[in-house]
BALUMRO-70080 format. One record per atom (N, C-alpha, C, O): residue number from 0; residue in three letters; atom name; x, z, y. Coordinates in steps of 0.001 Angstrom, whole numbers. Layout:
BEGIN
[r NUM, "ALA", "CA", [X, Z, Y]]
...
This chain:
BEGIN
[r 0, "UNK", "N", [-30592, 35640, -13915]]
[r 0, "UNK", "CA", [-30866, 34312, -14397]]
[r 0, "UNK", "C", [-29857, 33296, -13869]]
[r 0, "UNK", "O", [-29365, 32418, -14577]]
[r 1, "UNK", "N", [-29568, 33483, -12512]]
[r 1, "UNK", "CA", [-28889, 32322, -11610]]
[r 1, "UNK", "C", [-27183, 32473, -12702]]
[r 1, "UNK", "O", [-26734, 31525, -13345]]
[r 2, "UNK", "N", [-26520, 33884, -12640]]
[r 2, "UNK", "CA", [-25667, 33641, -13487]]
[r 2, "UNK", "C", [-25201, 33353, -14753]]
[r 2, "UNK", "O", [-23983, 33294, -14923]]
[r 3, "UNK", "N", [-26483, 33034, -16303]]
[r 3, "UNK", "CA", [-26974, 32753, -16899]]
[r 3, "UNK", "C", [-26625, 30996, -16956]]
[r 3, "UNK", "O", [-26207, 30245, -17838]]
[r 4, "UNK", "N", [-26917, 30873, -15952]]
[r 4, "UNK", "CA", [-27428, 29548, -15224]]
[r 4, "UNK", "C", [-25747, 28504, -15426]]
[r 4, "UNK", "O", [-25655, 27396, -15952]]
[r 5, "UNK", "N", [-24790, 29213, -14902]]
[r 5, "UNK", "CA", [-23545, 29499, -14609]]
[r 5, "UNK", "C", [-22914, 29311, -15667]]
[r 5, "UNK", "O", [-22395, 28242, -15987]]
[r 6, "UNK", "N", [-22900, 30361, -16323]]
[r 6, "UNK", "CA", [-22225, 30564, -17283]]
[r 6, "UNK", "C", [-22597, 29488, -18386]]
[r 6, "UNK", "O", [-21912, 29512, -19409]]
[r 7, "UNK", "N", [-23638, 28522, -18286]]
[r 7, "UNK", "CA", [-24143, 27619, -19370]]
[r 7, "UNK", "C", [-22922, 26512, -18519]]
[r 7, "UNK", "O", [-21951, 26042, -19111]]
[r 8, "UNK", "N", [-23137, 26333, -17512]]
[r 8, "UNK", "CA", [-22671, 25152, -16843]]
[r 8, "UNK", "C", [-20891, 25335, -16817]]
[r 8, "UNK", "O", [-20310, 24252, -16753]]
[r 9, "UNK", "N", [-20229, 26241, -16848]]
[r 9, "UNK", "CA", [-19401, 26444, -17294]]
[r 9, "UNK", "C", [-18417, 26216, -18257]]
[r 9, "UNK", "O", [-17212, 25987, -18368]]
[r 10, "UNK", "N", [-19550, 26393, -18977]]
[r 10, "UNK", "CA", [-19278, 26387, -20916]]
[r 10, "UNK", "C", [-19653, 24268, -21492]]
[r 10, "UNK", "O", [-19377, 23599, -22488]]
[r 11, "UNK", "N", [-20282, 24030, -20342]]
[r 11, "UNK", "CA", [-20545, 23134, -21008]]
[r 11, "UNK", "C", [-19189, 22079, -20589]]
[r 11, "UNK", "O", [-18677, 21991, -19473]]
[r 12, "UNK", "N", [-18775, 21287, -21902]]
[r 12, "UNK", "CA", [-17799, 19715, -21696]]
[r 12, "UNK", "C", [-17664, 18874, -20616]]
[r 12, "UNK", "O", [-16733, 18623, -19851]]
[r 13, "UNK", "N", [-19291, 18333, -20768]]
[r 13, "UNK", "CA", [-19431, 17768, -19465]]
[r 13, "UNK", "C", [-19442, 18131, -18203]]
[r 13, "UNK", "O", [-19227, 17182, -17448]]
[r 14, "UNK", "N", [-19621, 19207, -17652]]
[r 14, "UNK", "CA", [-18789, 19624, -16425]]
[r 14, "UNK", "C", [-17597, 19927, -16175]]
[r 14, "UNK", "O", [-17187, 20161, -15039]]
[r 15, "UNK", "N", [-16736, 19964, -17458]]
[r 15, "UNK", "CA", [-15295, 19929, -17344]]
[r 15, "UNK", "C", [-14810, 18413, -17135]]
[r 15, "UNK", "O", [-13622, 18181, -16909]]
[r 16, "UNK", "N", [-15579, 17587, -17202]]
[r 16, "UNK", "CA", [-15046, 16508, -17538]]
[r 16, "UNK", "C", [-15378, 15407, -15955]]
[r 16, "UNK", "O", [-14679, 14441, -15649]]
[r 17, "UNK", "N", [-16625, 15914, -15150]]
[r 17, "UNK", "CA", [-17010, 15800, -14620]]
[r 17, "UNK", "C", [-15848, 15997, -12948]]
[r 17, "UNK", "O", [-15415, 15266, -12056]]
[r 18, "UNK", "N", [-15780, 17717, -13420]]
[r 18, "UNK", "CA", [-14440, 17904, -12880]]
[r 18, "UNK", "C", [-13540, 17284, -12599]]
[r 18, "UNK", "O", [-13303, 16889, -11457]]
[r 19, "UNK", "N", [-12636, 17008, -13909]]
[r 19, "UNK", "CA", [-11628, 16533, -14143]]
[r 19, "UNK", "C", [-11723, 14793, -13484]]
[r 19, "UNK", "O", [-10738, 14121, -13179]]
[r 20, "UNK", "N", [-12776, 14469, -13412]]
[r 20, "UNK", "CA", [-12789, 12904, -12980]]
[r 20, "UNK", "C", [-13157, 13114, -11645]]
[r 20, "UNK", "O", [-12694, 12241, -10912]]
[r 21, "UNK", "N", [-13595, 13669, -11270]]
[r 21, "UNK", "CA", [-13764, 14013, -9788]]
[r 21, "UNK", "C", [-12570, 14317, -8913]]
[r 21, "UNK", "O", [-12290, 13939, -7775]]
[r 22, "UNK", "N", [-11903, 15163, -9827]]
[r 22, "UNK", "CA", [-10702, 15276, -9093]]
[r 22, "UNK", "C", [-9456, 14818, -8731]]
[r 22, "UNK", "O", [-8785, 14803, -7699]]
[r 23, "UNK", "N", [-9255, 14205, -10628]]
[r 23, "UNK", "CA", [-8375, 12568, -10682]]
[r 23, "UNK", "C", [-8756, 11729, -9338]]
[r 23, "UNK", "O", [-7930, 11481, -8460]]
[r 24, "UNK", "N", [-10031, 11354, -9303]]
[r 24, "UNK", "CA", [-10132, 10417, -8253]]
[r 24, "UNK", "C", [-9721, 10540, -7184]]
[r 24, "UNK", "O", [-8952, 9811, -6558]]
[r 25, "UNK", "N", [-10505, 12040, -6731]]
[r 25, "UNK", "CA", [-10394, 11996, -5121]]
[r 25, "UNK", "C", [-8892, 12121, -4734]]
[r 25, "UNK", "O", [-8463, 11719, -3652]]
[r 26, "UNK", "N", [-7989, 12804, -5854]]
[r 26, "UNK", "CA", [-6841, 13161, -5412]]
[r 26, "UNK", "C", [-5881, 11316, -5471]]
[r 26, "UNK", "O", [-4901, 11222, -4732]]
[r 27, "UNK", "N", [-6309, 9922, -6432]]
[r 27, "UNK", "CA", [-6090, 8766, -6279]]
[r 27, "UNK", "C", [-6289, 8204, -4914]]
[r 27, "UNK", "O", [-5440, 7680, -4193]]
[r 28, "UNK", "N", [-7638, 8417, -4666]]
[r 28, "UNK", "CA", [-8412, 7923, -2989]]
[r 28, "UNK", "C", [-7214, 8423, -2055]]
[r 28, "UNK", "O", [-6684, 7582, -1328]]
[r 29, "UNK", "N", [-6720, 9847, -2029]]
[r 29, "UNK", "CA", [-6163, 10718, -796]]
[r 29, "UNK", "C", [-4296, 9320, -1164]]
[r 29, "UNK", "O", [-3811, 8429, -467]]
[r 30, "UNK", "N", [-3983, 9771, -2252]]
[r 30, "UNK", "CA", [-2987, 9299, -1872]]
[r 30, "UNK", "C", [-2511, 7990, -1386]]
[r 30, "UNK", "O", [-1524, 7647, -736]]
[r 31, "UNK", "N", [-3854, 7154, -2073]]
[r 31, "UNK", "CA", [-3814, 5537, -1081]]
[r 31, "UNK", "C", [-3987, 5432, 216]]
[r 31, "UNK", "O", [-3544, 4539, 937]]
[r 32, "UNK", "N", [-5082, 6976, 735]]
[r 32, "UNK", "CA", [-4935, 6740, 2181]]
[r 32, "UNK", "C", [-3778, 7111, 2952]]
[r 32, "UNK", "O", [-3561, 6514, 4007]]
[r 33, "UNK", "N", [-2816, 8252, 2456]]
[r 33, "UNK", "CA", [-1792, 9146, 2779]]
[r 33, "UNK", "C", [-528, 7962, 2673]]
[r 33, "UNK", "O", [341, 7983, 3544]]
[r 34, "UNK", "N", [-475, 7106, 1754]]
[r 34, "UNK", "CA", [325, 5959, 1923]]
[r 34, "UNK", "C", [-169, 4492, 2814]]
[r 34, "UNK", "O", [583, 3518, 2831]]
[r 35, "UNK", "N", [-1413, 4482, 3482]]
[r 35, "UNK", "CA", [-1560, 3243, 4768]]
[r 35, "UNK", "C", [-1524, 4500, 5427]]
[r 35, "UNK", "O", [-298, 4582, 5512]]
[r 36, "UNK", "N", [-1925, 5500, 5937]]
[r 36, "UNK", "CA", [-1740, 5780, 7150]]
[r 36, "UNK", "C", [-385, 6217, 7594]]
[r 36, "UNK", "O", [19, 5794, 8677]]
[r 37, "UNK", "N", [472, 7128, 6781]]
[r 37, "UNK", "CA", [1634, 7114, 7130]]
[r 37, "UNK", "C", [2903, 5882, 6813]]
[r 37, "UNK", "O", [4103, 5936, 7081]]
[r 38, "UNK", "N", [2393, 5185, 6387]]
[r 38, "UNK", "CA", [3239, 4096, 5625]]
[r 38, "UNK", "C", [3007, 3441, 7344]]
[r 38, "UNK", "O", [4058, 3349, 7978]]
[r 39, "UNK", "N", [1910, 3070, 7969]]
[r 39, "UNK", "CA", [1898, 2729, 9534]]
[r 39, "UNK", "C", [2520, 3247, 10509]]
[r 39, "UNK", "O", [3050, 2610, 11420]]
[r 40, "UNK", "N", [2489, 4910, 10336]]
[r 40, "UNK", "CA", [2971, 5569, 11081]]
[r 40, "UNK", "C", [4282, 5769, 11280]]
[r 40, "UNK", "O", [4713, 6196, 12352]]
[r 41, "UNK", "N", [5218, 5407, 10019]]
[r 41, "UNK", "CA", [6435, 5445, 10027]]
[r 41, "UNK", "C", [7342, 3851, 10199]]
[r 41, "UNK", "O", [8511, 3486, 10331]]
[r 42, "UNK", "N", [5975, 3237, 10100]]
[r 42, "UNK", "CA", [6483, 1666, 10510]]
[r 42, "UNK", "C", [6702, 1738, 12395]]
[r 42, "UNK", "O", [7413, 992, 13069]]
[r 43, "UNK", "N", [6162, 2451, 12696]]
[r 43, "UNK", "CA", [6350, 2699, 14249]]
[r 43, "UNK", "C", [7353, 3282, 14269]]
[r 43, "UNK", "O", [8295, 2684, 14790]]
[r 44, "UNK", "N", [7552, 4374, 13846]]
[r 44, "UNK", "CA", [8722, 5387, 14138]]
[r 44, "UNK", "C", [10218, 4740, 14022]]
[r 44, "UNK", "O", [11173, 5023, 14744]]
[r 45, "UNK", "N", [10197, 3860, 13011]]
[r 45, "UNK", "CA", [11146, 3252, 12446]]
[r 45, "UNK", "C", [11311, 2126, 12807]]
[r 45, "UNK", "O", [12471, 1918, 13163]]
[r 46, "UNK", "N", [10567, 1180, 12885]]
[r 46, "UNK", "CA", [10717, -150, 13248]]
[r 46, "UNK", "C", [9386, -758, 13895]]
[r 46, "UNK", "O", [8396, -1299, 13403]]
[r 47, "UNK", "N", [9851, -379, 15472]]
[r 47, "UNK", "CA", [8757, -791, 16517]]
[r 47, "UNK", "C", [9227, -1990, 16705]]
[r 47, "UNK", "O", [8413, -2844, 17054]]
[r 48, "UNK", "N", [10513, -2344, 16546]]
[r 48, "UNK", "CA", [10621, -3974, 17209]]
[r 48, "UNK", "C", [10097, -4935, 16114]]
[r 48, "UNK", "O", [9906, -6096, 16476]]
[r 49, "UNK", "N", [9876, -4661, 15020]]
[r 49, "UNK", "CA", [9274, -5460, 13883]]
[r 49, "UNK", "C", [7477, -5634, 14148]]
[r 49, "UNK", "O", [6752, -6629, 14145]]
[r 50, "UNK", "N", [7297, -4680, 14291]]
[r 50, "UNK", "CA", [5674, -4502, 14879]]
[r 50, "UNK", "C", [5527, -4958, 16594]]
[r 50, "UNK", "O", [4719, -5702, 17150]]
[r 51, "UNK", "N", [6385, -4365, 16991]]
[r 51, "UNK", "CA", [6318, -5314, 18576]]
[r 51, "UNK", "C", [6698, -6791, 18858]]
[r 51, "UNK", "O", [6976, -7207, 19983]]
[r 52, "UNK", "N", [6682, -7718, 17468]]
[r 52, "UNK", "CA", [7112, -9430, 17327]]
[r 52, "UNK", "C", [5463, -9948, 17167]]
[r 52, "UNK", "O", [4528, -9610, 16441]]
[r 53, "UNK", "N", [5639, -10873, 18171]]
[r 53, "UNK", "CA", [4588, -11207, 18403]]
[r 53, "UNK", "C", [4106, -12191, 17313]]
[r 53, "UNK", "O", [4823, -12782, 16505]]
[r 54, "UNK", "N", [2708, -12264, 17441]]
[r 54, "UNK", "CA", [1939, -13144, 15647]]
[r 54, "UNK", "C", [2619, -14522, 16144]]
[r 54, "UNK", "O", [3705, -14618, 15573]]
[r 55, "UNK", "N", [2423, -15457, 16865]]
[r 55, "UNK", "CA", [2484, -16834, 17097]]
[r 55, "UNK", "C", [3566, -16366, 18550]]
[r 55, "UNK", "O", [3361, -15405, 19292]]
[r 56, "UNK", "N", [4796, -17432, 18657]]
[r 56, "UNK", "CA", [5278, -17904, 19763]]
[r 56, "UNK", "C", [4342, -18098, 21086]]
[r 56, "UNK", "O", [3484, -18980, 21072]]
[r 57, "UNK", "N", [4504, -17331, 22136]]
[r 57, "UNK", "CA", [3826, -17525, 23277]]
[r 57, "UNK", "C", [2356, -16357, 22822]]
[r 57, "UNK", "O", [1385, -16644, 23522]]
[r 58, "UNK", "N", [2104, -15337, 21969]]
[r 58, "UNK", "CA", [790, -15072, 22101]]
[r 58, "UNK", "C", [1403, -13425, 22208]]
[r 58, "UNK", "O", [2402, -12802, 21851]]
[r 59, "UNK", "N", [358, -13224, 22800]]
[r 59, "UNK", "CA", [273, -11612, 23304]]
[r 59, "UNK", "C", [-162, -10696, 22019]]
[r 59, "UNK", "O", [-132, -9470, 22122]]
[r 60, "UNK", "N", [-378, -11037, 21371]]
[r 60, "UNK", "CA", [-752, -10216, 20055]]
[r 60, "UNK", "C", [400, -9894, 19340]]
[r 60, "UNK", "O", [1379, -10633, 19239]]
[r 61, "UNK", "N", [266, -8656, 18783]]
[r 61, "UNK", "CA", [1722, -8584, 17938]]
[r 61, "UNK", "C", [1285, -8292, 16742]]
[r 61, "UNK", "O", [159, -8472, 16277]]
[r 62, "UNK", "N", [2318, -7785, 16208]]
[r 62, "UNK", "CA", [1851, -8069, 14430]]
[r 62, "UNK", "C", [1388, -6166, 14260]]
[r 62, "UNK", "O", [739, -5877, 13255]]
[r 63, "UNK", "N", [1672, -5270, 15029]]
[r 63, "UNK", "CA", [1503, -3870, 15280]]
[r 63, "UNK", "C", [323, -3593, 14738]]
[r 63, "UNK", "O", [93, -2747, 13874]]
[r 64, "UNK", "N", [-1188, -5059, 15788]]
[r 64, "UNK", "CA", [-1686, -4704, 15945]]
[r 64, "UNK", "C", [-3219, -4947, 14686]]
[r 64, "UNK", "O", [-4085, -4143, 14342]]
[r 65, "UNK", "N", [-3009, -6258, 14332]]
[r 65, "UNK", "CA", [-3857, -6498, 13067]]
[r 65, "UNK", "C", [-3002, -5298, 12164]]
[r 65, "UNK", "O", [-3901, -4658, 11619]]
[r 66, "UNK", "N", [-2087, -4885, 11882]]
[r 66, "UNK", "CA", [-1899, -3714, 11082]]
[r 66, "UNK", "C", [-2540, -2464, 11166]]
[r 66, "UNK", "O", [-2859, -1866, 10139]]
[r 67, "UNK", "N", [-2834, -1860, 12657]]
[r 67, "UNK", "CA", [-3791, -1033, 13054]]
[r 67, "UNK", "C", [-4878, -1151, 12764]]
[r 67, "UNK", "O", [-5545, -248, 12258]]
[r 68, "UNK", "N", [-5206, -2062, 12969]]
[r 68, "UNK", "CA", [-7124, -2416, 12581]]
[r 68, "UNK", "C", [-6628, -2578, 11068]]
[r 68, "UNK", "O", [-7119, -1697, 10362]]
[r 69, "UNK", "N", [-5848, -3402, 10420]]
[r 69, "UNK", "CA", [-5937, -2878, 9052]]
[r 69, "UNK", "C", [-6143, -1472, 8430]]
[r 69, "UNK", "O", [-6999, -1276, 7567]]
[r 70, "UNK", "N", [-5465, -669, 8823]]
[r 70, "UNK", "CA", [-6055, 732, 8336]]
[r 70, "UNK", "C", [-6653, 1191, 8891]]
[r 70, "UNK", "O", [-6679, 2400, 8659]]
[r 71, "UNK", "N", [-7323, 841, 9700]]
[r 71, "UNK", "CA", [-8743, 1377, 10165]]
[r 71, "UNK", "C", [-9828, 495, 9078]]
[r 71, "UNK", "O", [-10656, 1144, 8439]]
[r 72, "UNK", "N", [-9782, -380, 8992]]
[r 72, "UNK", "CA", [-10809, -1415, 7871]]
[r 72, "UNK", "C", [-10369, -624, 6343]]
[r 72, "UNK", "O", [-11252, -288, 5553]]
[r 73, "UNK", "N", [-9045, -410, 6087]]
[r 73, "UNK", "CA", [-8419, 4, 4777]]
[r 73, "UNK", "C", [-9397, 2176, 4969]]
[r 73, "UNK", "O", [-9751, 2902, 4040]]
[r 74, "UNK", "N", [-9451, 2354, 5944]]
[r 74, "UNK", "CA", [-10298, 3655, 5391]]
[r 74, "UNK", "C", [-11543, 3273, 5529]]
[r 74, "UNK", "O", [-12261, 3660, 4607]]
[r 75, "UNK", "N", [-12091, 2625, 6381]]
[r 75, "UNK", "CA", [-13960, 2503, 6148]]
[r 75, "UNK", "C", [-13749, 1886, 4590]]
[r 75, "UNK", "O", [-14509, 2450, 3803]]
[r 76, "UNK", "N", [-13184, 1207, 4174]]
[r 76, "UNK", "CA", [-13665, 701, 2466]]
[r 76, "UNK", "C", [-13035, 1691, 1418]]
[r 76, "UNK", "O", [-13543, 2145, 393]]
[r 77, "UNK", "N", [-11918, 1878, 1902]]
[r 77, "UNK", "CA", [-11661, 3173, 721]]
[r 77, "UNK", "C", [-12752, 4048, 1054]]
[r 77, "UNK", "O", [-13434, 4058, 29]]
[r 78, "UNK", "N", [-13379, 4893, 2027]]
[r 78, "UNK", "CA", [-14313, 5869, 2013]]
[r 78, "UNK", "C", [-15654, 5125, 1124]]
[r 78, "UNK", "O", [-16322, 5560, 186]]
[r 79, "UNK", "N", [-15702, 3985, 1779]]
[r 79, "UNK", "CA", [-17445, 3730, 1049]]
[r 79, "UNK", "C", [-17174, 3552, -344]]
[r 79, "UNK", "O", [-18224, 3743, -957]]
[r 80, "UNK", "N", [-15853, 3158, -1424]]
[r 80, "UNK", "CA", [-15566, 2814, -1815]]
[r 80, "UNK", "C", [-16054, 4302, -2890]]
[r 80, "UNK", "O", [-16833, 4239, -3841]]
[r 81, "UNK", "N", [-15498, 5278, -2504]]
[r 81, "UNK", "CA", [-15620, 6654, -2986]]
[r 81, "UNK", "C", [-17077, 7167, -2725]]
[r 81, "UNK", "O", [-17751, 7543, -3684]]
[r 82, "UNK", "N", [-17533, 7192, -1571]]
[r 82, "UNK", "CA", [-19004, 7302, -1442]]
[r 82, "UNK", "C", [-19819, 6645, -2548]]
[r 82, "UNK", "O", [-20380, 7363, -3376]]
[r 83, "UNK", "N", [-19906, 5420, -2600]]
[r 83, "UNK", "CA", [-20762, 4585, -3696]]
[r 83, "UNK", "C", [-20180, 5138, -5159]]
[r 83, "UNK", "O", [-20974, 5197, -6098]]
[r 84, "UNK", "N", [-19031, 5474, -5316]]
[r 84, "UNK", "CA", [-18535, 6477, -6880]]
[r 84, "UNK", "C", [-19290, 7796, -6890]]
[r 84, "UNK", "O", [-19946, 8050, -7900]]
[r 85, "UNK", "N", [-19276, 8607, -5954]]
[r 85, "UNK", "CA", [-19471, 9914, -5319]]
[r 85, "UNK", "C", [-21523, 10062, -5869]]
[r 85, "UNK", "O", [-22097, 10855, -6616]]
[r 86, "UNK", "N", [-22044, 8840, -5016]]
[r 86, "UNK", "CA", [-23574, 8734, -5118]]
[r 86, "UNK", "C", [-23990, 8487, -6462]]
[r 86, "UNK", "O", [-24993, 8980, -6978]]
[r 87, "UNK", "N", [-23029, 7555, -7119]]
[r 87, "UNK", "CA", [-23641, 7279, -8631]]
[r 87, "UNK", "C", [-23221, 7937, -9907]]
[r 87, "UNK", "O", [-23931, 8639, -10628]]
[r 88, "UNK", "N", [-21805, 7569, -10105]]
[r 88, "UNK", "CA", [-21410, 8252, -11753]]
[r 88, "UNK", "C", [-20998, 9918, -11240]]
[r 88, "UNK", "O", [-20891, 10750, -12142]]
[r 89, "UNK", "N", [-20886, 10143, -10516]]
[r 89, "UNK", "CA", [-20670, 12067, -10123]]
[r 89, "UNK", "C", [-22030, 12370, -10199]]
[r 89, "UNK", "O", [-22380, 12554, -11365]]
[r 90, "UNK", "N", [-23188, 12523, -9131]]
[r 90, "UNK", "CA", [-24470, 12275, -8862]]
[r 90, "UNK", "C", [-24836, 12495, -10586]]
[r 90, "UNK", "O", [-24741, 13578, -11163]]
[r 91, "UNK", "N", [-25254, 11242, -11204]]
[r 91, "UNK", "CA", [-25282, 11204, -12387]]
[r 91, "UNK", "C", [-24798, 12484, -13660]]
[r 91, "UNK", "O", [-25593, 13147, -14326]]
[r 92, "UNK", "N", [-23571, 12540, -13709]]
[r 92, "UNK", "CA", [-23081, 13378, -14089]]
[r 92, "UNK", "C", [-23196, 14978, -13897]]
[r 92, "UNK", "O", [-23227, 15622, -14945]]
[r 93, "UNK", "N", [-23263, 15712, -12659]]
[r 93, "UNK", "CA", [-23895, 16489, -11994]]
[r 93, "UNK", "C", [-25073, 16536, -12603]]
[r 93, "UNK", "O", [-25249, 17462, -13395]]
[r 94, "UNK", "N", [-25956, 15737, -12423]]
[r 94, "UNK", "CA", [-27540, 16119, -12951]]
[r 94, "UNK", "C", [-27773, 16044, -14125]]
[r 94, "UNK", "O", [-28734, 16653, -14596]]
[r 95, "UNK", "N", [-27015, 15337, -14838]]
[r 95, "UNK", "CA", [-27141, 15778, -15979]]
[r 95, "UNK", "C", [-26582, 17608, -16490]]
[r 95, "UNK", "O", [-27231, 18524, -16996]]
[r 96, "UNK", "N", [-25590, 17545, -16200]]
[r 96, "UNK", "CA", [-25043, 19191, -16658]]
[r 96, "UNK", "C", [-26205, 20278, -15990]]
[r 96, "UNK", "O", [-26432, 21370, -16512]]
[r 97, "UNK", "N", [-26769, 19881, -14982]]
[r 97, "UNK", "CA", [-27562, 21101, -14548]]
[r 97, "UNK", "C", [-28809, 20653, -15035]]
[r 97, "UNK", "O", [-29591, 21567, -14772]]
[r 98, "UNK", "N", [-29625, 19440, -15792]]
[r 98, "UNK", "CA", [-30276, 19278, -16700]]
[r 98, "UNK", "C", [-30325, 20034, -18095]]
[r 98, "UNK", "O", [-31317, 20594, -18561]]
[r 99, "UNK", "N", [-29092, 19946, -18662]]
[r 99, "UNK", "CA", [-28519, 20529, -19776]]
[r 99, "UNK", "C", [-28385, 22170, -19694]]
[r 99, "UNK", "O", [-28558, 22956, -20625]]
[r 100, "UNK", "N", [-28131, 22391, -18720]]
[r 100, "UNK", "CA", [-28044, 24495, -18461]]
[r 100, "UNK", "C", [-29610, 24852, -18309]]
[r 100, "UNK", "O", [-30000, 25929, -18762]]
[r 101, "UNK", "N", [-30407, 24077, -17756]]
[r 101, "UNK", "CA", [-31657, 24685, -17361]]
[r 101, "UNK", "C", [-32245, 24245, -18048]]
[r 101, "UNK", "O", [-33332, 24331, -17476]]
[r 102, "UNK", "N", [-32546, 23483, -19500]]
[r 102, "UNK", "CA", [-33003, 23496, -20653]]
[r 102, "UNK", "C", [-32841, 24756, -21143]]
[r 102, "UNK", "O", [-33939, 25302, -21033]]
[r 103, "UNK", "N", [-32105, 25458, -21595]]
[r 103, "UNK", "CA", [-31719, 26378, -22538]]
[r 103, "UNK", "C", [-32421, 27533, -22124]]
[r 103, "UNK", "O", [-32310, 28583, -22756]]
């Protein structure tokens, strides 16, 4: 039965499609994060004295460092960002196709 099961869900559009948007995405999500985190990482490697200039004349803060906490803030919202996609139109989608196989 279970492969039955399978083979409906398989066959059916909407899990190809389901797929296919699932994977478009996540592979969109990866490369925005793969460009702040190394796009930071190579701002160090490359140009520490640009990141080691301090925000304001006289202040101990440098500009390094709101960039750090930027991609740390830039992945908590890209993740929830995908989570809240992930919980609803996938979720959605998902239950429907295994709605649709276990009818039949």
């Amino acid at each position: 039965m279970n492969d039955d099961i399978v083979a409906r869900i398989e066959a059916n559009p909407k899990y190809h499609e389901l797929v296919r948007k699932r994977s478009s995405y996540s592979t969109i999500m990866s490369i925005l994060m793969i460009i702040a985190y190394y796009g930071y990482i190579l701002l160090i490697a490359f140009n520490k004295e640009w990141l080691g200039t301090p925000l304001a004349p006289g202040m101990v803060t440098t500009i390094g460092i709101p960039l750090g906490v930027g991609v740390i803030i830039f992945t908590i919202v890209i993740t929830n960002v995908y989570v809240r996609k992930a919980n609803t139109e996938f979720d959605d989608m998902s239950a429907e196709v295994i709605r649709e196989a276990s009818k039949k």
